[in-house]
mmJSON file of the N, C-alpha and C atoms, coordinates in Angstrom:
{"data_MODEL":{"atom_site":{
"group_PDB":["ATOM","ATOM","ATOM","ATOM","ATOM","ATOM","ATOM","ATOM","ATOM","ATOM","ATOM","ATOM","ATOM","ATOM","ATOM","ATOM","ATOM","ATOM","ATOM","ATOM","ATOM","ATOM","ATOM","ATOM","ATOM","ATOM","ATOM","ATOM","ATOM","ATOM","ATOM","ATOM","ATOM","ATOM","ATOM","ATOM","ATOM","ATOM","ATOM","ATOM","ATOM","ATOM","ATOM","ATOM","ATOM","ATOM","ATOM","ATOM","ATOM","ATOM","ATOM","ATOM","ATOM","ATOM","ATOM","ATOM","ATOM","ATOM","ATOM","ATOM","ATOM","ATOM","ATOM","ATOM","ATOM","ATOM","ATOM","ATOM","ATOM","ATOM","ATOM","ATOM","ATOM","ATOM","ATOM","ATOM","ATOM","ATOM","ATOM","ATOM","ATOM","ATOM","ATOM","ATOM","ATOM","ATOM","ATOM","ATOM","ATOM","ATOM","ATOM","ATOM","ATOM","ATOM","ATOM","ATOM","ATOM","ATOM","ATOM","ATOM","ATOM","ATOM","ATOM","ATOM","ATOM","ATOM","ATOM","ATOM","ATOM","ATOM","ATOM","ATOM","ATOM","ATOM","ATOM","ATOM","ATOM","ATOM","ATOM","ATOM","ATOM","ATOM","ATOM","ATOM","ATOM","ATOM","ATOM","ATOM","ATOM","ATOM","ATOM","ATOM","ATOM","ATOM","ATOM"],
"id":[1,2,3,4,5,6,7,8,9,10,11,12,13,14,15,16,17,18,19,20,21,22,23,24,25,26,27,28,29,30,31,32,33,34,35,36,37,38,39,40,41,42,43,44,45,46,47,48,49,50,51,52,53,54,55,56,57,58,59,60,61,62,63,64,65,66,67,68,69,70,71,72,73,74,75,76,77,78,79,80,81,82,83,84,85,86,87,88,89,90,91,92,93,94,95,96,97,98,99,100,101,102,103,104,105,106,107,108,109,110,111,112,113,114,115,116,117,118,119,120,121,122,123,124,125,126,127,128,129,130,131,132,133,134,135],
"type_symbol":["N","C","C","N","C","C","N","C","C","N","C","C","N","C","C","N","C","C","N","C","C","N","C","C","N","C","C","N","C","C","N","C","C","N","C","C","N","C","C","N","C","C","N","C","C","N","C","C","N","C","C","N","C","C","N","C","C","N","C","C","N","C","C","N","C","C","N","C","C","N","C","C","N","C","C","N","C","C","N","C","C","N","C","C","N","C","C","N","C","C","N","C","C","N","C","C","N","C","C","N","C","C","N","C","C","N","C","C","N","C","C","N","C","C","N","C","C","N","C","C","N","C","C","N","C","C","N","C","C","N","C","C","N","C","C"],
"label_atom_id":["N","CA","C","N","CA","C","N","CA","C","N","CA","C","N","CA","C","N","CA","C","N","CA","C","N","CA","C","N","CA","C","N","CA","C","N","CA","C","N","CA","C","N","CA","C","N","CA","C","N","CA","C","N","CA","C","N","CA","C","N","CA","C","N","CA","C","N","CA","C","N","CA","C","N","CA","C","N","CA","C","N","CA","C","N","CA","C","N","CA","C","N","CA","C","N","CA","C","N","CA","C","N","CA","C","N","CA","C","N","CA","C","N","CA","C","N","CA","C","N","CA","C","N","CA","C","N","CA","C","N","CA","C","N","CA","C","N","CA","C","N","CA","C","N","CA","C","N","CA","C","N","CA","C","N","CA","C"],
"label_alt_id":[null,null,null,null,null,null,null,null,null,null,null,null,null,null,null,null,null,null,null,null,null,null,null,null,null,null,null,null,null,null,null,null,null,null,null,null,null,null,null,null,null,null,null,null,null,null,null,null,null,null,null,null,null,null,null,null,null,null,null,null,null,null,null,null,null,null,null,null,null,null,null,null,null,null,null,null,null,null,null,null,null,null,null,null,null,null,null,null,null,null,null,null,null,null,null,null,null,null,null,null,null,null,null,null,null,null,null,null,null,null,null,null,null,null,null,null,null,null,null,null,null,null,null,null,null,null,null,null,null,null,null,null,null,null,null],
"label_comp_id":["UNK","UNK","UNK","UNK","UNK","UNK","UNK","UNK","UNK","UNK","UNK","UNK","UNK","UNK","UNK","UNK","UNK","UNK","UNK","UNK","UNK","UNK","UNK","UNK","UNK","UNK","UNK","UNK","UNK","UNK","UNK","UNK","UNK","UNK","UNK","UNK","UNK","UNK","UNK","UNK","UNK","UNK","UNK","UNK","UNK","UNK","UNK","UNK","UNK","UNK","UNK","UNK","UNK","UNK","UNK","UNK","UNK","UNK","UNK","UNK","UNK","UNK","UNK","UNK","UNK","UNK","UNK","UNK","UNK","UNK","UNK","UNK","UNK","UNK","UNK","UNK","UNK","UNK","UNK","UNK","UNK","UNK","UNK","UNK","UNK","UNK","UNK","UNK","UNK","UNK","UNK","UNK","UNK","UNK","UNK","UNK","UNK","UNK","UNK","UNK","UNK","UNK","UNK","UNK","UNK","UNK","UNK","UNK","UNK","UNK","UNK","UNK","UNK","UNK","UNK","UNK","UNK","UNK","UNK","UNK","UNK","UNK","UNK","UNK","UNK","UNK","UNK","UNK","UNK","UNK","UNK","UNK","UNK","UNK","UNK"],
"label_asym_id":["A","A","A","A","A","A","A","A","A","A","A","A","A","A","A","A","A","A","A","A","A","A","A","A","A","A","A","A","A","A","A","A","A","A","A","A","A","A","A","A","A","A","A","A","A","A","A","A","A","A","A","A","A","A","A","A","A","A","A","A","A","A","A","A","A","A","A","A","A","A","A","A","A","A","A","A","A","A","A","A","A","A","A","A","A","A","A","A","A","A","A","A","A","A","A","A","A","A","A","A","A","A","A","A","A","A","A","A","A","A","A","A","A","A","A","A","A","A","A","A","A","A","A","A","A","A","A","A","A","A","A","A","A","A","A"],
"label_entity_id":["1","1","1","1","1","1","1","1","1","1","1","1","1","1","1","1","1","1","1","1","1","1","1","1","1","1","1","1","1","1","1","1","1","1","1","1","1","1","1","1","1","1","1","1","1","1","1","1","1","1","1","1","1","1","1","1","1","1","1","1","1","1","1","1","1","1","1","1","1","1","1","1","1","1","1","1","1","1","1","1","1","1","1","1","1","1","1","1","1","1","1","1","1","1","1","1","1","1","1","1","1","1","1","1","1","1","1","1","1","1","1","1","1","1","1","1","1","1","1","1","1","1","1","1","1","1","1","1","1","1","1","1","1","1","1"],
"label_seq_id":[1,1,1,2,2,2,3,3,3,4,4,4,5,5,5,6,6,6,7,7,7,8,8,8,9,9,9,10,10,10,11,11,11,12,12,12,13,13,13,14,14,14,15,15,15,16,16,16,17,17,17,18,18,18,19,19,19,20,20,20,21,21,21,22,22,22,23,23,23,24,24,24,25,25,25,26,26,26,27,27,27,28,28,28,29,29,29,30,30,30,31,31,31,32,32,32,33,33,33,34,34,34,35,35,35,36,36,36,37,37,37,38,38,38,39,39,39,40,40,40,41,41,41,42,42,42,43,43,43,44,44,44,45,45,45],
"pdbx_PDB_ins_code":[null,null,null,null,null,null,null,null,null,null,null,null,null,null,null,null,null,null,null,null,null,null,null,null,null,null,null,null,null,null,null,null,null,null,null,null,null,null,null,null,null,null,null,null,null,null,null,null,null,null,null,null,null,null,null,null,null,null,null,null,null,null,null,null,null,null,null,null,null,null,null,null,null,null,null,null,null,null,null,null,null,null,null,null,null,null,null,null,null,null,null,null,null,null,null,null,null,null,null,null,null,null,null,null,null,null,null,null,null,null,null,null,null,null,null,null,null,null,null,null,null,null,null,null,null,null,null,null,null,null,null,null,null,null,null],
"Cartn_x":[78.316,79.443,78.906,79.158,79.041,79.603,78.922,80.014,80.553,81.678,83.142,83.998,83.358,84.14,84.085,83.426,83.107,83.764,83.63,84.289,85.945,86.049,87.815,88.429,87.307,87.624,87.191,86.814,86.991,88.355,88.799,89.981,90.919,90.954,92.123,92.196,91.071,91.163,91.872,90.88,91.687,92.994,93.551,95.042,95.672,95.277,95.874,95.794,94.999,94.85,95.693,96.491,97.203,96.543,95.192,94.534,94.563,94.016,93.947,92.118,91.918,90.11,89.327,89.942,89.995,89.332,90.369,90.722,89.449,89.127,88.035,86.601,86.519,85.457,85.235,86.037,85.808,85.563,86.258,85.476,84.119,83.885,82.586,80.846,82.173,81.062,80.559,80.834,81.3,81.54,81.639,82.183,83.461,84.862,85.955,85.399,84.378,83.457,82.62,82.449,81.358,82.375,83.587,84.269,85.334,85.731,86.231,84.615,83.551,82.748,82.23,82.302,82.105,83.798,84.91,85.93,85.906,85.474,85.398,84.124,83.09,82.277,81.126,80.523,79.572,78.531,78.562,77.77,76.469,75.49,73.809,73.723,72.705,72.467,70.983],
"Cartn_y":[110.323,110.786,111.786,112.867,113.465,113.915,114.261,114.448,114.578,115.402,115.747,114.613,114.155,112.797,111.671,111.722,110.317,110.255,111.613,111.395,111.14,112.188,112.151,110.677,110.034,108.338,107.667,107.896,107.27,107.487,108.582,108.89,108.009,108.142,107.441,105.895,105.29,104.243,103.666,104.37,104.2,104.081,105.41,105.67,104.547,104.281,102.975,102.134,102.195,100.168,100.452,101.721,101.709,101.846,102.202,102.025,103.504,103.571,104.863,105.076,106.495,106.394,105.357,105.373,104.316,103.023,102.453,101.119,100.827,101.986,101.758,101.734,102.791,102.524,101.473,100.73,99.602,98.563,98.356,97.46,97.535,98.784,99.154,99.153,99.454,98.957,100.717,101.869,102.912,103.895,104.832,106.169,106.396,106.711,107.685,109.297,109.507,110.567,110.555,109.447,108.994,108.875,108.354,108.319,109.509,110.195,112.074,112.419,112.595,112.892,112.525,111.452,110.855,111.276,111.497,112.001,113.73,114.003,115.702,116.013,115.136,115.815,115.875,115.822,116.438,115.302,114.546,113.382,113.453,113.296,113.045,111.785,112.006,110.959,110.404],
"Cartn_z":[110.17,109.356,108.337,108.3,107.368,105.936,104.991,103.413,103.394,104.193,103.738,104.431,105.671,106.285,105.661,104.658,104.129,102.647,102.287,100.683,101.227,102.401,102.511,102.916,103.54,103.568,102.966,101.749,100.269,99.762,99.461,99.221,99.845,101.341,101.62,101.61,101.806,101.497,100.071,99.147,97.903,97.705,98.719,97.838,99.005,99.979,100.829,100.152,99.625,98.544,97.079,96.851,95.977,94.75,94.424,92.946,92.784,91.198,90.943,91.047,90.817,90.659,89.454,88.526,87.238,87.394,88.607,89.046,89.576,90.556,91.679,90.955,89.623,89.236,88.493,87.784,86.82,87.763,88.885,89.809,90.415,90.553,91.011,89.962,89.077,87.302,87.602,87.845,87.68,86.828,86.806,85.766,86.947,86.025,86.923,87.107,86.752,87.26,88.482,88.496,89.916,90.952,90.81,91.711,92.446,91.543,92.022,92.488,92.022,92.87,94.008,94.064,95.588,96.758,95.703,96.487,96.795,96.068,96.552,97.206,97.593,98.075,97.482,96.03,95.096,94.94,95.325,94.938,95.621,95.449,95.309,96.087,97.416,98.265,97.683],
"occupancy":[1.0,1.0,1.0,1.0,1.0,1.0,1.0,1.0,1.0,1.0,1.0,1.0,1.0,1.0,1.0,1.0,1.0,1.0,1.0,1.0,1.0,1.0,1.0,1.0,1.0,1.0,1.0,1.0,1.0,1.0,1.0,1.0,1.0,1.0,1.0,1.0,1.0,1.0,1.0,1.0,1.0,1.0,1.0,1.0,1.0,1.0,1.0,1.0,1.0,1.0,1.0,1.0,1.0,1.0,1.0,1.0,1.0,1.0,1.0,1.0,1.0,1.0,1.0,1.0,1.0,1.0,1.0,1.0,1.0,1.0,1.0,1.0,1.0,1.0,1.0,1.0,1.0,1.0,1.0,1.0,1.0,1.0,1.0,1.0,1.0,1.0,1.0,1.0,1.0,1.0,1.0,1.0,1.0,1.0,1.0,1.0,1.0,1.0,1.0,1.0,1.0,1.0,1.0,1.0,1.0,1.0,1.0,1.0,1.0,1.0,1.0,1.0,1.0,1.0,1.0,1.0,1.0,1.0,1.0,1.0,1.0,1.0,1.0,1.0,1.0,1.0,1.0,1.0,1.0,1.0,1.0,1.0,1.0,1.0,1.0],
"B_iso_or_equiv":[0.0,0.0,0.0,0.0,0.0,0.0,0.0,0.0,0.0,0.0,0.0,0.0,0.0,0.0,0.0,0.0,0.0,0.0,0.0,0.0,0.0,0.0,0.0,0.0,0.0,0.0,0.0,0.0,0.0,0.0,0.0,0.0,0.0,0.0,0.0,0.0,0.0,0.0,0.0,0.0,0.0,0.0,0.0,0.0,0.0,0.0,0.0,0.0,0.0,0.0,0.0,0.0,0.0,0.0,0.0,0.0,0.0,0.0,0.0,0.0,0.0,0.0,0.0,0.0,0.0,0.0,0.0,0.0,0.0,0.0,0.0,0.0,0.0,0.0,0.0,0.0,0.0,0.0,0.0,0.0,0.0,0.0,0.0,0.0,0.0,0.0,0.0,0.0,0.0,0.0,0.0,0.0,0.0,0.0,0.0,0.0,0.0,0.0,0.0,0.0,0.0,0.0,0.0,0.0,0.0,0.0,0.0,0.0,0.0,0.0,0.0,0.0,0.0,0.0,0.0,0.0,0.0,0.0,0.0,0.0,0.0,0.0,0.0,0.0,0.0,0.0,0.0,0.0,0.0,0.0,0.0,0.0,0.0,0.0,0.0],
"pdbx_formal_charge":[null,null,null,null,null,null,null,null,null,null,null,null,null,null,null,null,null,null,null,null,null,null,null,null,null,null,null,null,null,null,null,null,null,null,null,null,null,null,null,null,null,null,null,null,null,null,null,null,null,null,null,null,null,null,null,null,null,null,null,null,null,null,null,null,null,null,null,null,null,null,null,null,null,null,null,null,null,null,null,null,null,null,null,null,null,null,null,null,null,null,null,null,null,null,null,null,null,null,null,null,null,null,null,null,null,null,null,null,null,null,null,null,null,null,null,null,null,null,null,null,null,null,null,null,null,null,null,null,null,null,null,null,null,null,null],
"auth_seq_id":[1,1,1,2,2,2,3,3,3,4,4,4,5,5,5,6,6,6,7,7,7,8,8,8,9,9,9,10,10,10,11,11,11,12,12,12,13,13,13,14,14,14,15,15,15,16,16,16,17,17,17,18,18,18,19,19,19,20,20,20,21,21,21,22,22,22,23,23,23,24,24,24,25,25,25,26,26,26,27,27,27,28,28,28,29,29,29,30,30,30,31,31,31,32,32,32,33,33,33,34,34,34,35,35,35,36,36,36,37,37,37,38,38,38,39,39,39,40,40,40,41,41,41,42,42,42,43,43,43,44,44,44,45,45,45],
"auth_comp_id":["UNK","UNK","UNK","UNK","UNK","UNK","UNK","UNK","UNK","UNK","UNK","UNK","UNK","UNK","UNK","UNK","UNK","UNK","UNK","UNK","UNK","UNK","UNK","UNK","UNK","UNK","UNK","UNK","UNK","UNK","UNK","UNK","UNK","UNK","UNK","UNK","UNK","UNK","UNK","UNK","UNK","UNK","UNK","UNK","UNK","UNK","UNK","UNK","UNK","UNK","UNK","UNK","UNK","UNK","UNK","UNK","UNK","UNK","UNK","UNK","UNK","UNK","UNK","UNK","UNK","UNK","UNK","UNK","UNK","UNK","UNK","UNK","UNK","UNK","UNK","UNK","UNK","UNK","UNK","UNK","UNK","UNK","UNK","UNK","UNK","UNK","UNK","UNK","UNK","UNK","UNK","UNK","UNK","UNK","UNK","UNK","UNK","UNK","UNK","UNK","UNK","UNK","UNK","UNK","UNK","UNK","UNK","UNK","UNK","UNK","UNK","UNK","UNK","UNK","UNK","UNK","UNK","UNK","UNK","UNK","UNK","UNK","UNK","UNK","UNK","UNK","UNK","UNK","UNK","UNK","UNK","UNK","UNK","UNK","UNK"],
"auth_asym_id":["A","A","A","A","A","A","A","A","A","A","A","A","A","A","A","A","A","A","A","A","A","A","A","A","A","A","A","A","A","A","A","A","A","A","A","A","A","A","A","A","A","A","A","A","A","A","A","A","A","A","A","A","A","A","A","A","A","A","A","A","A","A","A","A","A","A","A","A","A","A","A","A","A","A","A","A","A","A","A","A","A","A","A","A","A","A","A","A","A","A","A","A","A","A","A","A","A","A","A","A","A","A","A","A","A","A","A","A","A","A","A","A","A","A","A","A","A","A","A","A","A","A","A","A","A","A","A","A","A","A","A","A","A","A","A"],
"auth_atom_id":["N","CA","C","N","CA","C","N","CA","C","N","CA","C","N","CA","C","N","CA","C","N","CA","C","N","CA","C","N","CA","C","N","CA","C","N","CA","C","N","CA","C","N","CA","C","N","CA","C","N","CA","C","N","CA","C","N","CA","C","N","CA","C","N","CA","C","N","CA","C","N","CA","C","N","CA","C","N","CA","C","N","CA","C","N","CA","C","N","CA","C","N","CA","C","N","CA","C","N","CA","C","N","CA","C","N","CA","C","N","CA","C","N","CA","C","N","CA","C","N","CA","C","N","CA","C","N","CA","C","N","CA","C","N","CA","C","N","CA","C","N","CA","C","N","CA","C","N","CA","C","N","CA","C","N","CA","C"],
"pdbx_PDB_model_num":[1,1,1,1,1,1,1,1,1,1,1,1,1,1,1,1,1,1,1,1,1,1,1,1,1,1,1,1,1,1,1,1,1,1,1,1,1,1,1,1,1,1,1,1,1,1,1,1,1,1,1,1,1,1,1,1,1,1,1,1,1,1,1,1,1,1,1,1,1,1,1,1,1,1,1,1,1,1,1,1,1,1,1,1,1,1,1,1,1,1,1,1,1,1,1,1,1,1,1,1,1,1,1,1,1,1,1,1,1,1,1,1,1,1,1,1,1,1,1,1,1,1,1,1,1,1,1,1,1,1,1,1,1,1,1]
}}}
């Protein structure tokens, strides 16, 4: 899978489970920065 397939199914998962990026990072123990970045693509492997 590559980056753009993987951030774009981050995304949808998310918006399937109804949360906002917010949601996902406070569960994740997270920045809502880490998480638009892992959705657009920009994130550091």
């Amino acid at each position: 899978m590559n980056e753009l397939n993987l951030a774009t199914r981050i995304r949808q998962l998310r918006k399937k489970k109804g949360i906002t990026q917010e949601t996902m990072a406070a569960a994740l123990l997270v920045s809502p920065q880490a998480v638009s970045k892992w959705e657009s693509g920009t994130f550091c492997a």
